[in-house]
TORKOL-4160 file (C-alpha; in steps of 0.2 Angstrom, whole numbers, padded with zeros to 4 digits, m for minus):
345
<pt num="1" X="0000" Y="0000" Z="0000"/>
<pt num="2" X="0006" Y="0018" Z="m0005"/>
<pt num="3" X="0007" Y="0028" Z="0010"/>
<pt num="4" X="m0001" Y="0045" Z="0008"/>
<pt num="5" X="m0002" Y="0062" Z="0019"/>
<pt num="6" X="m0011" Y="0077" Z="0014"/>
<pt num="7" X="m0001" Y="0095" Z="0021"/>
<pt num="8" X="m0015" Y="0107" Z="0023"/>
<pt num="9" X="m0031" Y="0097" Z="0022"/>
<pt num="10" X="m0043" Y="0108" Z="0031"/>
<pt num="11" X="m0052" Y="0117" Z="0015"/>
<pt num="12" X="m0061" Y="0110" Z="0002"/>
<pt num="13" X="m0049" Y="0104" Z="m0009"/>
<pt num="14" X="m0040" Y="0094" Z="0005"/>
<pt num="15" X="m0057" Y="0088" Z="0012"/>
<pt num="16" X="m0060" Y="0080" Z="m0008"/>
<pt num="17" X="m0042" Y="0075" Z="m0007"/>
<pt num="18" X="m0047" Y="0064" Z="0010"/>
<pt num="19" X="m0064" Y="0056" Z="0002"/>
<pt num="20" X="m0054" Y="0050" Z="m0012"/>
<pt num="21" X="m0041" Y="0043" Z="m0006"/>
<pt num="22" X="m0050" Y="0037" Z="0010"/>
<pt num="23" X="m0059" Y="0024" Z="m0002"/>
<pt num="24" X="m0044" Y="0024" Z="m0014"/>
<pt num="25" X="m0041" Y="0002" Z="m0014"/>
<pt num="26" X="m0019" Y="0004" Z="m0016"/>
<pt num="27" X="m0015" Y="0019" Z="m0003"/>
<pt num="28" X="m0016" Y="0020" Z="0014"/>
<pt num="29" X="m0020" Y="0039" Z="0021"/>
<pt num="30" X="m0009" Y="0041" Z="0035"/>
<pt num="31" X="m0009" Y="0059" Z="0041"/>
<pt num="32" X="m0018" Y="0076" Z="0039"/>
<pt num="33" X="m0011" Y="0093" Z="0041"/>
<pt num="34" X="m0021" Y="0109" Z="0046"/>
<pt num="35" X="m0015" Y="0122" Z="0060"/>
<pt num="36" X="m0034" Y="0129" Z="0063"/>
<pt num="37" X="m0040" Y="0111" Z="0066"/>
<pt num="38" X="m0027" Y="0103" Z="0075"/>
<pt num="39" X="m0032" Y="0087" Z="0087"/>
<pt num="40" X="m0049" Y="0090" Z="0080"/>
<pt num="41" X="m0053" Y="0072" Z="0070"/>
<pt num="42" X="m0058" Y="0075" Z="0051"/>
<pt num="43" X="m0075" Y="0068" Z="0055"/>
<pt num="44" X="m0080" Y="0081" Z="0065"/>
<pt num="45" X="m0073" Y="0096" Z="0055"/>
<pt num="46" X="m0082" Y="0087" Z="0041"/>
<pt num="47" X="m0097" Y="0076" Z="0044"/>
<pt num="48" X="m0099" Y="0070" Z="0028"/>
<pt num="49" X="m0083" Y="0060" Z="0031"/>
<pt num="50" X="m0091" Y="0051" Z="0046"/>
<pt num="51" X="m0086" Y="0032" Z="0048"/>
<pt num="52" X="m0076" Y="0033" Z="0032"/>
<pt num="53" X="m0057" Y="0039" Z="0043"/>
<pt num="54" X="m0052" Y="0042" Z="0061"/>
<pt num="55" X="m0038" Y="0053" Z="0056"/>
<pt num="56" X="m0036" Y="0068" Z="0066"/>
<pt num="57" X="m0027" Y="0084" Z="0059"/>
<pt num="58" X="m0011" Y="0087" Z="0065"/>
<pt num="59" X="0000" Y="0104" Z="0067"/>
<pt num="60" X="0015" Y="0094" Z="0060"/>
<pt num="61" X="0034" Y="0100" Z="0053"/>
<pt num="62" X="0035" Y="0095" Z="0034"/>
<pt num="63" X="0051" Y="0084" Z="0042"/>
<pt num="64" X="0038" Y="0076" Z="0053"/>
<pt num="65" X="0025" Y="0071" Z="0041"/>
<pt num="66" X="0039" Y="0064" Z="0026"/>
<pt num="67" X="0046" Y="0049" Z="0040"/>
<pt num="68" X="0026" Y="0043" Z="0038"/>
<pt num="69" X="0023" Y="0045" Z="0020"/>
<pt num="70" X="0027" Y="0040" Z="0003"/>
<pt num="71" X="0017" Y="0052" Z="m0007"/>
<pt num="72" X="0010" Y="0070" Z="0000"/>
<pt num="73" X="m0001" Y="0083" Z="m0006"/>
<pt num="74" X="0003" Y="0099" Z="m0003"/>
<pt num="75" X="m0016" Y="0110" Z="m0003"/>
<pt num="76" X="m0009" Y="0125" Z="0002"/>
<pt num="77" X="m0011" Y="0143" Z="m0006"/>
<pt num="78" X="0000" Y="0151" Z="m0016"/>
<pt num="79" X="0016" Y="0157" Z="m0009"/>
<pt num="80" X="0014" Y="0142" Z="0004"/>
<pt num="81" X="0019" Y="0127" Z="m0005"/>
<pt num="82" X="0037" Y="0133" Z="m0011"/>
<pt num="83" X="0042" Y="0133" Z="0007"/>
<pt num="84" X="0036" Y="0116" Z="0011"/>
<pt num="85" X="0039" Y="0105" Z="m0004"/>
<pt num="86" X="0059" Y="0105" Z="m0003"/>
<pt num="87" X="0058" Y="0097" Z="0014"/>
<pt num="88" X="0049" Y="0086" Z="0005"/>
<pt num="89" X="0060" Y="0083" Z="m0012"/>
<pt num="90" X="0074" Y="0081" Z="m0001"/>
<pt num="91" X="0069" Y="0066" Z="0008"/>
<pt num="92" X="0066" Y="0057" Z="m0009"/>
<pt num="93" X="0046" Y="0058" Z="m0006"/>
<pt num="94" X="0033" Y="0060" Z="m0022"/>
<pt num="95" X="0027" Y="0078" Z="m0020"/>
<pt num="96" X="0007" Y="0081" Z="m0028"/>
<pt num="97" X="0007" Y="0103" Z="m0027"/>
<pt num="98" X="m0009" Y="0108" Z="m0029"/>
<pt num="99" X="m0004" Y="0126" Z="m0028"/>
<pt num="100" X="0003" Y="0138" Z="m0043"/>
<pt num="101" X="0020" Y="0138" Z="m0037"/>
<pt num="102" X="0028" Y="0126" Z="m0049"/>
<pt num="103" X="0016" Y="0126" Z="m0062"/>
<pt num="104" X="0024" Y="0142" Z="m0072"/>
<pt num="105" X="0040" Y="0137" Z="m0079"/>
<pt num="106" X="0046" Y="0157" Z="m0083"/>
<pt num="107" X="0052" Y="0164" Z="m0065"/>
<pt num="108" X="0050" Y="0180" Z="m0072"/>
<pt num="109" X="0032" Y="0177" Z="m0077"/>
<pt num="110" X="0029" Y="0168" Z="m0058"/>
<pt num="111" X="0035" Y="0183" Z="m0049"/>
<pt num="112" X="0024" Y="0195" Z="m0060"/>
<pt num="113" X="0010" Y="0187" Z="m0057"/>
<pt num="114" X="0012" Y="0180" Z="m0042"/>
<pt num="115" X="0027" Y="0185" Z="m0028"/>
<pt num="116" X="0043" Y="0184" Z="m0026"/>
<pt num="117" X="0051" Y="0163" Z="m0029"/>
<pt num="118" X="0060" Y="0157" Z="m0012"/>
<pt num="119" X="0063" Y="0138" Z="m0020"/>
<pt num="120" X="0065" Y="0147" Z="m0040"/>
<pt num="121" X="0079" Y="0132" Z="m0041"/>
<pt num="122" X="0066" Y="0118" Z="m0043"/>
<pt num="123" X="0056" Y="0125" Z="m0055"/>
<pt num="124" X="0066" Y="0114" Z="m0068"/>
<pt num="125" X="0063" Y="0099" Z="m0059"/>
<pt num="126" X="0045" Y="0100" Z="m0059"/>
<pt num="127" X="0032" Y="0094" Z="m0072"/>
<pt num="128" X="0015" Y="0103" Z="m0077"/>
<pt num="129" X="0001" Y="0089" Z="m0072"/>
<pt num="130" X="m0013" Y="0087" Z="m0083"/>
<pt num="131" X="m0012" Y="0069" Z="m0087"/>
<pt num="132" X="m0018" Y="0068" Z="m0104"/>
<pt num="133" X="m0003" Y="0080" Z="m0113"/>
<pt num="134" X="0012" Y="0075" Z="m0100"/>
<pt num="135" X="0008" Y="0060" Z="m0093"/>
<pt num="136" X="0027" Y="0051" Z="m0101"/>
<pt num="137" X="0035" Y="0067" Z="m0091"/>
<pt num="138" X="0026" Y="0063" Z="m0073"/>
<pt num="139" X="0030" Y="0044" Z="m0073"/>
<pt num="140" X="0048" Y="0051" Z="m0071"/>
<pt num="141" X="0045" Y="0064" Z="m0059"/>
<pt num="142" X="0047" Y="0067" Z="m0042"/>
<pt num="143" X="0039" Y="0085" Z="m0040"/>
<pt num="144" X="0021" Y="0085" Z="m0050"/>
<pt num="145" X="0013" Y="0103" Z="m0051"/>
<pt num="146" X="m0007" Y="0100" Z="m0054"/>
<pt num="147" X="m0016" Y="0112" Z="m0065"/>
<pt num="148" X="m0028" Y="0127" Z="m0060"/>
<pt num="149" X="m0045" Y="0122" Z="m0063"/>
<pt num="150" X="m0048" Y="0133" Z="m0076"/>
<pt num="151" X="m0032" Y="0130" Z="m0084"/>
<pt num="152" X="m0039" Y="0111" Z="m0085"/>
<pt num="153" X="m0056" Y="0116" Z="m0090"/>
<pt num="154" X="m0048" Y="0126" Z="m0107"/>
<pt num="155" X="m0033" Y="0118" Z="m0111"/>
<pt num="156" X="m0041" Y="0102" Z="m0113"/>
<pt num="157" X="m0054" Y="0110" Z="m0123"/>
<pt num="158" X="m0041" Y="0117" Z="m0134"/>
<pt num="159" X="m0028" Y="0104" Z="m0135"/>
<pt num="160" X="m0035" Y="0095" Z="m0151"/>
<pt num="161" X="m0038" Y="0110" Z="m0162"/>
<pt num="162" X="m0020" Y="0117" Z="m0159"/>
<pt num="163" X="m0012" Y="0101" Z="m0160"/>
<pt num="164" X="m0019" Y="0099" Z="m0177"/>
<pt num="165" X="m0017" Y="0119" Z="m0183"/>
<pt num="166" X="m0034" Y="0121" Z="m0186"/>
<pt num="167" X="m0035" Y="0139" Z="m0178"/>
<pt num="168" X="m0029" Y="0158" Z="m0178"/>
<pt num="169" X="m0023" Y="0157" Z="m0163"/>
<pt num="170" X="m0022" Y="0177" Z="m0160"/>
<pt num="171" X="m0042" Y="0175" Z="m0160"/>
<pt num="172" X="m0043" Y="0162" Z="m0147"/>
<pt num="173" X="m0057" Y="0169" Z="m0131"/>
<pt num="174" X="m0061" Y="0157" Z="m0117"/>
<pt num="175" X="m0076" Y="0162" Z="m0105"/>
<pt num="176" X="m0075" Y="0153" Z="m0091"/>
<pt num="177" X="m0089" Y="0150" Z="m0077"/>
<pt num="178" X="m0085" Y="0143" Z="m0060"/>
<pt num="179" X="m0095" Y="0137" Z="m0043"/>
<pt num="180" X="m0093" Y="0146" Z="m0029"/>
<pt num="181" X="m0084" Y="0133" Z="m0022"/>
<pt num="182" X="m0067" Y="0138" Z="m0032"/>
<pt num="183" X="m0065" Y="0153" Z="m0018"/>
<pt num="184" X="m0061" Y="0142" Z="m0006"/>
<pt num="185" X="m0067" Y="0138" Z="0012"/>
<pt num="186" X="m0061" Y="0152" Z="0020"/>
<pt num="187" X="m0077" Y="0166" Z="0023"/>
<pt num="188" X="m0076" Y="0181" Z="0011"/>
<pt num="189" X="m0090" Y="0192" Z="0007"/>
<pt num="190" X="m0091" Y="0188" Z="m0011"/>
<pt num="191" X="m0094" Y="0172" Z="m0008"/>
<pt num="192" X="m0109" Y="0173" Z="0004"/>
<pt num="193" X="m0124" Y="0164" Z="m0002"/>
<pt num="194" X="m0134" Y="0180" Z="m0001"/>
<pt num="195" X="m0121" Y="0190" Z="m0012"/>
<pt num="196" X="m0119" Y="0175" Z="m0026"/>
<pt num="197" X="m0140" Y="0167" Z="m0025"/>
<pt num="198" X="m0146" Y="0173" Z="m0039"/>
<pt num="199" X="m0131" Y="0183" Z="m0048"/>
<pt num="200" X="m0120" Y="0179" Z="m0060"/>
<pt num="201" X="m0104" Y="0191" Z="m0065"/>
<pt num="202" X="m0088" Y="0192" Z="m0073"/>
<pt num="203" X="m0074" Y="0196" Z="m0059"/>
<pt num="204" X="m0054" Y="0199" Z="m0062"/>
<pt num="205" X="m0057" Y="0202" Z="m0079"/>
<pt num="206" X="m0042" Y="0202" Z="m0088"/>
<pt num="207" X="m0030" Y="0200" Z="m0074"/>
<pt num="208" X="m0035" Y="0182" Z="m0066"/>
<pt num="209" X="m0018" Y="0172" Z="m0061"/>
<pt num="210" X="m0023" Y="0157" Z="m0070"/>
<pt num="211" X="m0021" Y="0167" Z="m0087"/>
<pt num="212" X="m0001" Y="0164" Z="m0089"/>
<pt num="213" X="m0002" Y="0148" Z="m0085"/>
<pt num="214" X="m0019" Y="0144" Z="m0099"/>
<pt num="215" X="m0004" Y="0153" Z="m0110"/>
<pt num="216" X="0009" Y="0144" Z="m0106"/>
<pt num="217" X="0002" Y="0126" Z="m0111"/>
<pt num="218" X="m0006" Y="0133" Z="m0125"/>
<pt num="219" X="0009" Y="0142" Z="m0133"/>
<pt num="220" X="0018" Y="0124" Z="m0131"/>
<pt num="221" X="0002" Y="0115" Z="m0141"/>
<pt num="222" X="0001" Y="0126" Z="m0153"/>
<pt num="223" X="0021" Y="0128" Z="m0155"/>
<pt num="224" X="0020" Y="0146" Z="m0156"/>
<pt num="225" X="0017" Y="0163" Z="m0144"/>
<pt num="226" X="0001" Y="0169" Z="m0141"/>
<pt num="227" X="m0010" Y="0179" Z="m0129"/>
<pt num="228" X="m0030" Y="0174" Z="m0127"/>
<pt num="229" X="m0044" Y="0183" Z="m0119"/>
<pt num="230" X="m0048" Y="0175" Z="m0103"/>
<pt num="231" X="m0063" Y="0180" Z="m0091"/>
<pt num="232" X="m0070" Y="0171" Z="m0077"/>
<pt num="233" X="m0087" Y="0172" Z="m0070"/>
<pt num="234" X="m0093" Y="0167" Z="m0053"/>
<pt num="235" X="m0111" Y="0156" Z="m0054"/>
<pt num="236" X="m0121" Y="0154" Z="m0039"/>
<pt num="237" X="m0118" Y="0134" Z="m0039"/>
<pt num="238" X="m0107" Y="0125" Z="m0027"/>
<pt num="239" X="m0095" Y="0116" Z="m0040"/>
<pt num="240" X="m0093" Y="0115" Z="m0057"/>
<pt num="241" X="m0082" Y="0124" Z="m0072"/>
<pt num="242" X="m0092" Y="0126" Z="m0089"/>
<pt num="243" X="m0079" Y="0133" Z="m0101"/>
<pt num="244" X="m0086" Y="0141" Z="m0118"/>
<pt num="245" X="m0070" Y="0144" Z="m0131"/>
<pt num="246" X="m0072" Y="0153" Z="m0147"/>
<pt num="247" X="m0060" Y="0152" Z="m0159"/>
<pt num="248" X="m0060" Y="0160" Z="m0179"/>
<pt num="249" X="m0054" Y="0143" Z="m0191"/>
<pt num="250" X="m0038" Y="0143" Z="m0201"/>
<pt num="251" X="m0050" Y="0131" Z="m0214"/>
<pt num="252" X="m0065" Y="0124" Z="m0217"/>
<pt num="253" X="m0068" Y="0109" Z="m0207"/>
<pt num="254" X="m0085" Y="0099" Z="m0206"/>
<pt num="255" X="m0094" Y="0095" Z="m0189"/>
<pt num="256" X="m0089" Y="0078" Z="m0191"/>
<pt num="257" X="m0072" Y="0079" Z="m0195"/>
<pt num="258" X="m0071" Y="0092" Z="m0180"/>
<pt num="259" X="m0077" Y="0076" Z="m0171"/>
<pt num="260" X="m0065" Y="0063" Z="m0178"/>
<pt num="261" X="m0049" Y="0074" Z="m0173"/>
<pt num="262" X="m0057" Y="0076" Z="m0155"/>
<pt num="263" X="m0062" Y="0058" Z="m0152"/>
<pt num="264" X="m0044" Y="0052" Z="m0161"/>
<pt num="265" X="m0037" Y="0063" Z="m0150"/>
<pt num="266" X="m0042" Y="0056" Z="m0135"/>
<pt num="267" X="m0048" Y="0038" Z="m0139"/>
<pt num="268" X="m0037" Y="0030" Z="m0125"/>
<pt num="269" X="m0039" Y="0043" Z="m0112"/>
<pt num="270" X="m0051" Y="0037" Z="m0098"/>
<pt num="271" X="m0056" Y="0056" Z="m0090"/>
<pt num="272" X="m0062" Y="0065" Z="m0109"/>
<pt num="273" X="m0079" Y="0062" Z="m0114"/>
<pt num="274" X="m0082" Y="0069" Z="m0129"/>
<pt num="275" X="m0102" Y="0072" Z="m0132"/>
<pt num="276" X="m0112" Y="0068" Z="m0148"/>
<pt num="277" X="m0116" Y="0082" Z="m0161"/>
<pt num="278" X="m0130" Y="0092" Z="m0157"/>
<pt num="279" X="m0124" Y="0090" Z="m0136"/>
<pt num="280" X="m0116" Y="0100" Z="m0127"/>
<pt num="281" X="m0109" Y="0098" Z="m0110"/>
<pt num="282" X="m0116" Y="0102" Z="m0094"/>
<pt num="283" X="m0109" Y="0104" Z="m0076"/>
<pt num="284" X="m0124" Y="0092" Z="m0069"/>
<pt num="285" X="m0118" Y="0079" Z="m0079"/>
<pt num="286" X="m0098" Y="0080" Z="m0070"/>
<pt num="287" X="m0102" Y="0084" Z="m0054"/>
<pt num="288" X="m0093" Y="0073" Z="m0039"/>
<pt num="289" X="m0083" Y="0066" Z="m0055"/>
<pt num="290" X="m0066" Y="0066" Z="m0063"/>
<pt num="291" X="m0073" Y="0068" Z="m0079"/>
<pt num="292" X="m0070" Y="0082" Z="m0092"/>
<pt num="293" X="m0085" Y="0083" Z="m0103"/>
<pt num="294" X="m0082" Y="0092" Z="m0122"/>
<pt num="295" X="m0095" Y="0098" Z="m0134"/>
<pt num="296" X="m0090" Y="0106" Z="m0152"/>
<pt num="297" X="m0098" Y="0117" Z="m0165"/>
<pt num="298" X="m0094" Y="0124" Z="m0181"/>
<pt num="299" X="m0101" Y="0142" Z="m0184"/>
<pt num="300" X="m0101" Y="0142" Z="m0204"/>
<pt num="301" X="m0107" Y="0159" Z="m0204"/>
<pt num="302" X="m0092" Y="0166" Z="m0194"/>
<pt num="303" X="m0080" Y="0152" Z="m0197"/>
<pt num="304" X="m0077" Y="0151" Z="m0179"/>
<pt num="305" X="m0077" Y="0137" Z="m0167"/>
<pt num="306" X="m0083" Y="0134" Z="m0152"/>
<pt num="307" X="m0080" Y="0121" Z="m0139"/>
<pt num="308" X="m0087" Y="0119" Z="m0124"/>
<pt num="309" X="m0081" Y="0107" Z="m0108"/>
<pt num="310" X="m0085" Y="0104" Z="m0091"/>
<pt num="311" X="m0076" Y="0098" Z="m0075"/>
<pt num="312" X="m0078" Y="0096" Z="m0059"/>
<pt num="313" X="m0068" Y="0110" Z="m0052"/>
<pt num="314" X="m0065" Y="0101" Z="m0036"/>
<pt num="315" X="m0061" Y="0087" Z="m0044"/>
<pt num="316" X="m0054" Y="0085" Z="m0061"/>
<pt num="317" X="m0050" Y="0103" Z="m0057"/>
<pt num="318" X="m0040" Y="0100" Z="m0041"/>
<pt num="319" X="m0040" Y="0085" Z="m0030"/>
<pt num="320" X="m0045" Y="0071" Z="m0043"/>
<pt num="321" X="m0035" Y="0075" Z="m0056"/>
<pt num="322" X="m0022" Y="0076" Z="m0039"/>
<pt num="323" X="m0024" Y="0057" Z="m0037"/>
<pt num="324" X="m0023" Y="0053" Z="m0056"/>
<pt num="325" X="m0005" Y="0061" Z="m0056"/>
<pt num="326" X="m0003" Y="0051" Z="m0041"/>
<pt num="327" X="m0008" Y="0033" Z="m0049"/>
<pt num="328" X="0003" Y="0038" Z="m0063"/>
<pt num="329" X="0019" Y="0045" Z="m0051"/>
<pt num="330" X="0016" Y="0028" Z="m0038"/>
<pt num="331" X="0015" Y="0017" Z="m0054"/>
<pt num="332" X="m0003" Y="0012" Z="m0050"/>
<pt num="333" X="m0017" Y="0012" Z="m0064"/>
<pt num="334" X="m0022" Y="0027" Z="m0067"/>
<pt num="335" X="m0042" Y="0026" Z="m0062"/>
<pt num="336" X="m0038" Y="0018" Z="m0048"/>
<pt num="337" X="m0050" Y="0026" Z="m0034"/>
<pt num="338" X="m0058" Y="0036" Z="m0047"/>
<pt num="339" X="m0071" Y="0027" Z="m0056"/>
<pt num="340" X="m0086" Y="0032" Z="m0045"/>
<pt num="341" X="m0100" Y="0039" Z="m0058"/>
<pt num="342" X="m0104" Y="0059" Z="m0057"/>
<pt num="343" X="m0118" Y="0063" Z="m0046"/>
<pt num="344" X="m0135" Y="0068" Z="m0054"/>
<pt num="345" X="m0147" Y="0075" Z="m0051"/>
């Protein structure tokens, strides 16, 4: 059995983290971190995870929590993770960053859009990991840096068309629309069931973090530099990313070419479901899975295309996608743990 710890497990992300892998059938989930919690058992911070682990959170050292592991997941926020993970690296363990802090490989680009790098020096040794582009990368990697969850949502949207030049690139806009979830546990005002029930608005438009890194995996599909427009908008649902992408053709394609590249593309890959012509994806359908659902069309009238997926931003989007790099890094099979179905209605 793989030993597994999760280092800051308190927030939503670290709670998905500990249902996984509590029911995962090769890992054996050893410790919890969170300082706010500490002594409290899991169960009682999170009732849903009743009867299912009789872990209690710890207030434990990075050095501490590597003599019980093999494998740790580090959900902490940005900023955070680059002053754990080397305690980690060093004592030879398999290091899952769910944070942004090794996902950009440009310092420069990191420290403009984020702060200033204290561990810059491992940057090179990390791999970006979304599974179904980099997958031969993380088998041989000790530091895997999981994708944003809009990052996930586009890219994999994306991947396909670039891969096969079918766009101009300089007209590529991603609109993005996430859960409220996606802010995190901690109480802010914006996220207050009276401030999102019954909205829906754009917010850090044109300025959200996850747009270097969208660039970033783009730019390397498409084998050329580019910017997009990106804007993310907050819906009043608990979880969920529905991404809607347009893009202006390079040439004419059908429909159902459009689907034989997308379906050829990812014919072995477990997590992309591409949906039938005419259907379109929709979070519902994701929801409490680690699926990525992706819907096409061809706008003859403009010549654009447009592609629409869905995720799970808590899980394909963070902590499932977390234990699929896992499987991979450990050597296990890649579903292992997540095969349960989405949740609907």
């Amino acid at each position: 059995m793989i030993k597994a710890a999760i280092y800051g497990a308190s927030g939503y992300t670290g709670q998905e983290l500990t249902r996984i892998l509590s029911g995962h059938p090769e890992v054996e989930l050893v410790a919890v971190t969170s300082r706010r919690y500490a002594g409290q058992p899991v169960a009682e911070v999170f009732p849903s995870l009743c009867r299912l682990t009789k872990l209690k959170y710890q207030n434990s050292s990075p050095a501490d929590i590597a003599k019980v592991c093999d494998v740790v997941f580090l959900a902490l926020p940005h900023g955070v993770s680059m002053e754990i993970a080397p305690v980690f690296v060093q004592a030879g363990k398999k290091v899952i960053d769910l944070s942004a802090d090794y996902r950009l490989r440009d310092l420069a680009v990191y420290e403009k859009w984020y702060a200033r790098h204290t561990s810059a020096g491992m940057l090179k040794d990390a791999v970006y990991g979304i599974p179904e582009l980099y997958r031969h990368l993380i088998k041989q990697k000790q530091l895997i840096a999981n994708p944003g969850c809009y990052p996930t949502s586009i890219i994999l949207a994306l991947a396909p068309a670039l891969k096969n030049k079918l766009l101009d690139v300089n007209t590529i806009i991603a609109d993005s629309a996430s859960g409220v979830s996606g802010a995190g546990r901690e109480p802010q005002i914006g996220s207050l069931f009276c401030e999102v029930d019954g909205g829906f608005k754009a917010y850090k438009v044109g300025k959200h973090r996850h747009t270097p890194e969208i660039e970033q995996e783009l730019n390397a599909l498409a084998g050329e530099n580019f910017a997009i427009s990106f804007t993310p908008h907050l819906l009043p649902v608990k979880r969920g990313i529905l991404s809607t992408i347009y893009a202006t053709l390079k040439k004419e394609i059908s429909l159902g070419d459009l689907h034989s590249v997308y379906s050829s593309f990812y014919a072995q890959e477990k997590f992309v479901r591409i949906s039938s012509s005419g259907s379109y994806p929709d979070i519902s359908s994701v929801c409490g899975s680690n699926y990525c659902d992706i819907g096409l069309a061809v706008d003859l009238r403009t010549n654009r295309i447009i592609i629409i997926s869905a995720i799970d931003n808590l899980i394909k989007g963070a902590a499932g996608q977390a234990v699929q790099n896992m499987n991979i890094v450990c050597g296990l099979p890649e579903d292992a743990g997540l095969l349960s179905a989405p949740i609907y209605p």
